[in-house]
N, C-alpha and C positions, 0 to 999 in steps of 0.2 A: 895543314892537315897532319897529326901525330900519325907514327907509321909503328907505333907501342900495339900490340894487339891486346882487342880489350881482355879476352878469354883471362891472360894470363895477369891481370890484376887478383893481386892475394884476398884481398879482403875490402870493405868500404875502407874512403879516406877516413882517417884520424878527424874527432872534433878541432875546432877552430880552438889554439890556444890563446886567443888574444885580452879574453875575460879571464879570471879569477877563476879556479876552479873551486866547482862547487862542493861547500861542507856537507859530506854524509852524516843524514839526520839518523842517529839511533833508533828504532824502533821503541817505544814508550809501551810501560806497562800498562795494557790494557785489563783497565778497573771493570767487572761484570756491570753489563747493562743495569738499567731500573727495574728494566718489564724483569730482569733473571734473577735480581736480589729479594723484586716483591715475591715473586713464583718459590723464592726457598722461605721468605719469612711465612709465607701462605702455606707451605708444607708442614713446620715446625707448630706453625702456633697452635692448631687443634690441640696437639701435645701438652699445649702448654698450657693451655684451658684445662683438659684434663688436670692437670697437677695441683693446680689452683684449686678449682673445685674439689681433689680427694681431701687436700689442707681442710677446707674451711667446711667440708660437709660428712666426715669420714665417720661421726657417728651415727647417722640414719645410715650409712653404708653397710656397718659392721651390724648393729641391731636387726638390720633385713635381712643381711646373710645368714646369720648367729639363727634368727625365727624360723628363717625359713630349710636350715639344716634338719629339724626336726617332720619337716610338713611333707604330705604325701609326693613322693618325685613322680607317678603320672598325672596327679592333679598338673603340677607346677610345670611339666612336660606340654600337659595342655595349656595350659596360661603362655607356655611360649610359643607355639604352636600361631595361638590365633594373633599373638604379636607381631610375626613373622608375617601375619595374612594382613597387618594393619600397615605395614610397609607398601607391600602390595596396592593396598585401597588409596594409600595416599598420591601412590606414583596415578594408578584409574583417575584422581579426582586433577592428577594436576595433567593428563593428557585430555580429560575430556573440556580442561576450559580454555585448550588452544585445538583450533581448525587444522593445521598441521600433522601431520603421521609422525610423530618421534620414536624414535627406537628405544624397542622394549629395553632389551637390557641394560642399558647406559639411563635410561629413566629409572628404573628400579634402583640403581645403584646411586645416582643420586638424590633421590629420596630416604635413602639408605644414610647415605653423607650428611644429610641435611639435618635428618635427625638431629646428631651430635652436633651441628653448629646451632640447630632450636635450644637445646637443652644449655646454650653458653649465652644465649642471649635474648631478654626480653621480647614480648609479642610477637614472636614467631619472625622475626627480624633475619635472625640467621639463617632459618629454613627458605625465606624468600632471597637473601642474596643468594645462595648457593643455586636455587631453581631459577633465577631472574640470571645469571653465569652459565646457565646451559644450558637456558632458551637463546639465549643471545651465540654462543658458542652451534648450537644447532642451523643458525639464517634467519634465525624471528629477529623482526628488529625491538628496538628499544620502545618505544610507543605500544606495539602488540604485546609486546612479553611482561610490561606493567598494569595492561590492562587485563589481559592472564591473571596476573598474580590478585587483581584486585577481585578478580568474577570468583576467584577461590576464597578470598576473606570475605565475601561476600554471602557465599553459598553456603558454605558452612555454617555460621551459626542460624540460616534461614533450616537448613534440613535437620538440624539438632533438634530447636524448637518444634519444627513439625514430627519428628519422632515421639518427642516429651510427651505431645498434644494425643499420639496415637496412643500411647504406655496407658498417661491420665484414662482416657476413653477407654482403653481395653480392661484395663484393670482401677475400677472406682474406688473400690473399695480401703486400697493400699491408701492415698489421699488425696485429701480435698484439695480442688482446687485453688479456695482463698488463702490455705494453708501456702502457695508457692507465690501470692502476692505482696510485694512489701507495704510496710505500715508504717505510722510514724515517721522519725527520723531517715527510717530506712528510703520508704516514698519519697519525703524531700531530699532526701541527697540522691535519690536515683534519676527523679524529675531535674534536681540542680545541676546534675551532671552532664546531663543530656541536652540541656539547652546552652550551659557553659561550651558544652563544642560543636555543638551547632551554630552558635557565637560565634566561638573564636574561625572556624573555617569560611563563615562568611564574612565578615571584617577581612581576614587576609586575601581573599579574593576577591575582594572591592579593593583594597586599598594597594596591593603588592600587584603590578601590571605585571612583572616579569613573571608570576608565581600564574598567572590568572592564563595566560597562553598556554602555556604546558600541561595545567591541569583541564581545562578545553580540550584541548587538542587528544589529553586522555580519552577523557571520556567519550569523545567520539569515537577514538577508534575501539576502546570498549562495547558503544550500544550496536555498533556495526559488528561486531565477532559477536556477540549475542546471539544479534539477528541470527549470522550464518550458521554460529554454534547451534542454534534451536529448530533446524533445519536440516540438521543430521542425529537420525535416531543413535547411533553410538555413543554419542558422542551425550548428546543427554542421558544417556541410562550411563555411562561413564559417571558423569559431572554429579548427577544426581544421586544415585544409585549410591556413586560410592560414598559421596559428605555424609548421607543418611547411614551408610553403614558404619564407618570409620566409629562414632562415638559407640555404640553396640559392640563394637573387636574390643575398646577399649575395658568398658562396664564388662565385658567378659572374661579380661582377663584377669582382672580382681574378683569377680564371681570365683575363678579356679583356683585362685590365690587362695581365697578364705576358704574355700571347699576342702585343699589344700590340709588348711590348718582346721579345721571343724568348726567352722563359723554356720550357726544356722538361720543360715537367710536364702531364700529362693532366689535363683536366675533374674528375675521378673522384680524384684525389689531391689537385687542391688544396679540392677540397668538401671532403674528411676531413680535411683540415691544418689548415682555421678552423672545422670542427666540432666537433675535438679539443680545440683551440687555445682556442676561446670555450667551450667546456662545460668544462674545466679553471677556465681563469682568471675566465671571466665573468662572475663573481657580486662582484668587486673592484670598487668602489665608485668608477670613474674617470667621465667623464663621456664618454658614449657608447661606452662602453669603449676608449677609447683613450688608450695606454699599454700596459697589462697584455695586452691582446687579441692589439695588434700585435707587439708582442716576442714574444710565444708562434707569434703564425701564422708568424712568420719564421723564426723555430727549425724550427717543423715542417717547412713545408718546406722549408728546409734540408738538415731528414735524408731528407726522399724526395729528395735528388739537387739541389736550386735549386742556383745560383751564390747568394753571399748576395749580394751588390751588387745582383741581378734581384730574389731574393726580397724584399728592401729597399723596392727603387724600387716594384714592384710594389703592395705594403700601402701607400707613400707616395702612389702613384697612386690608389690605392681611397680614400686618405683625402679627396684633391684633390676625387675625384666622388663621394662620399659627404656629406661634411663642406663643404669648401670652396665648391665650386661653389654648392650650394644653399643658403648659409648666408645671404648679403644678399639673395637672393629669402623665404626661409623667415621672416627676420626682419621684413621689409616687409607680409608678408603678416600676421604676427602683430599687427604693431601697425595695419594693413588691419580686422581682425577686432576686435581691440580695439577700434580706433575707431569700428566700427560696430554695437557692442555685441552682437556673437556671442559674445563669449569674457567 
């Protein structure tokens, strides 16, 4: 028995030298994560779309601004006005086709965002990854928040159509019916088209099993949020209410446009000229449909009596305060979101 007391030991014993002592490892430059380098190319790029875009579209930019320096500023005050209320309608249409409470204002803002990633990329693509990132960012899982996005491409051109049908009906006399039916070539390729993907989505869902589960298993949990969707009155006068207004904010805000510039066409004609115009062409795979949209509205009204240099400027001007105006705000905001991991 040691008669050392222990109190007065200094400190623990010394390690065992009998090994090698061991090389201190340098601590190594640590290279930024994946998820932190995506999250800054995901900040930047809106940016960079924009750039692109002013390159290769910078004269319909200049000739809308350049037209519309001269055009009434409270007409064109109003054209922004109810642009501002088409943001609004789109965030209503994408809260009424999920069962969920989502918060106002971070919906609004991303539909705000969304915008500006629509107008960078075909068929509305952009606008559903950014809402498809914060429904999933909310607690919706993946499966709900696809079926979301489909009841909205869905509903939409269902409540356009029935708008068109009400306009036609209220006002006969603007035009005929057969006048909005295609003919000809037009018939066979609208018929050819329709069965071509009708085709092609049943061949890949016969013959692609991995493709045929996931798309199942969509739609189920799509006819189930239907159900429940259509079992809450908010939530339908949302869904509904809004898809059916959204294209009317639009036809409005080219109404004020050309109002604007002293285009004379009634309210009531030029709603049915980009109702026509967009439920024709609209399903062309442009990026916020522009191109295909606008050539069609110009035509149309056209033949309701426009000068085309008004009807022109007009659609130029709707693009200005649709597209342009809010596109370095809508992009700021998206990489806003990003950055703060909403999206």
């Amino acid at each position: 028995m040691s008669l050392l007391p222990l109190e007065e030991i200094p400190g623990p014993l010394p390690a065992s030298t009998t090994g090698p002592a061991p090389t201190p490892v340098p601590s190594p430059f640590r290279l930024p994560s994946a998820a932190r380098l995506a999250t800054k190319v995901l900040t930047l790029l809106p940016l960079l779309l924009i750039a692109v875009w002013a390159a290769v579209d910078w004269r319909a930019m200049y000739a809308g601004t350049a037209r519309l320096a001269s055009a009434d500023p409270w007409w064109l005050l109003a054209a922004f006005f109810f642009t501002c209320l088409g943001w609004g309608t789109a965030a209503l249409v994408r809260q009424g086709a999920v069962p969920d409470r989502l918060p106002t204002g971070l919906l609004i803002a991303s539909q705000f965002a969304a915008g500006a990633a629509n107008h960078a990329l075909p068929a509305s693509i952009g606008a559903h990854a950014v809402t498809l990132r914060f429904l999933q960012g909310q607690g919706i899982p993946l499966p709900r928040a696809t079926a979301s996005l489909a009841l909205y491409s869905l509903v939409r051109p269902i409540a356009k159509t029935f708008v068109l049908l009400v306009f036609l009906i209220s006002f006969p006399e603007m035009l005929r019916f057969g006048q909005l039916a295609p003919r000809g070539w037009s018939l066979l390729l609208a018929v050819g088209g329709l069965a071509t993907a009708l085709t092609t989505v049943t061949v890949l869902l016969c013959a692609v099993r991995r493709l045929r589960s996931p798309v199942l298993r969509c739609v189920r949990t799509a006819l189930t949020d239907v159900r429940q969707l259509h079992t809450m009155p908010s939530r339908i006068l949302a869904l509904w209410g809004g898809a059916a207004a959204a294209p009317v904010l639009q036809a409005t805000v080219i109404f004020a446009v050309g109002a604007s510039l002293g285009m004379p066409l009634s309210w009531a004609q030029v709603v049915l000229a980009f109702l026509a115009a967009s439920t024709a062409v609209g399903a062309v795979p442009a990026p916020g449909g522009i191109g295909p949209v606008d050539a069609a509205t110009v035509f149309t009204m056209v033949a309701f009596g426009a000068p085309m240099d008004l009807a022109t400027a007009s659609v130029i001007g709707y693009r200005v305060l649709t597209v342009w105006v809010p596109l370095l705000p809508g992009a700021l905001m998206l990489s806003a979101l990003v950055h703060r991991k909403v999206l």
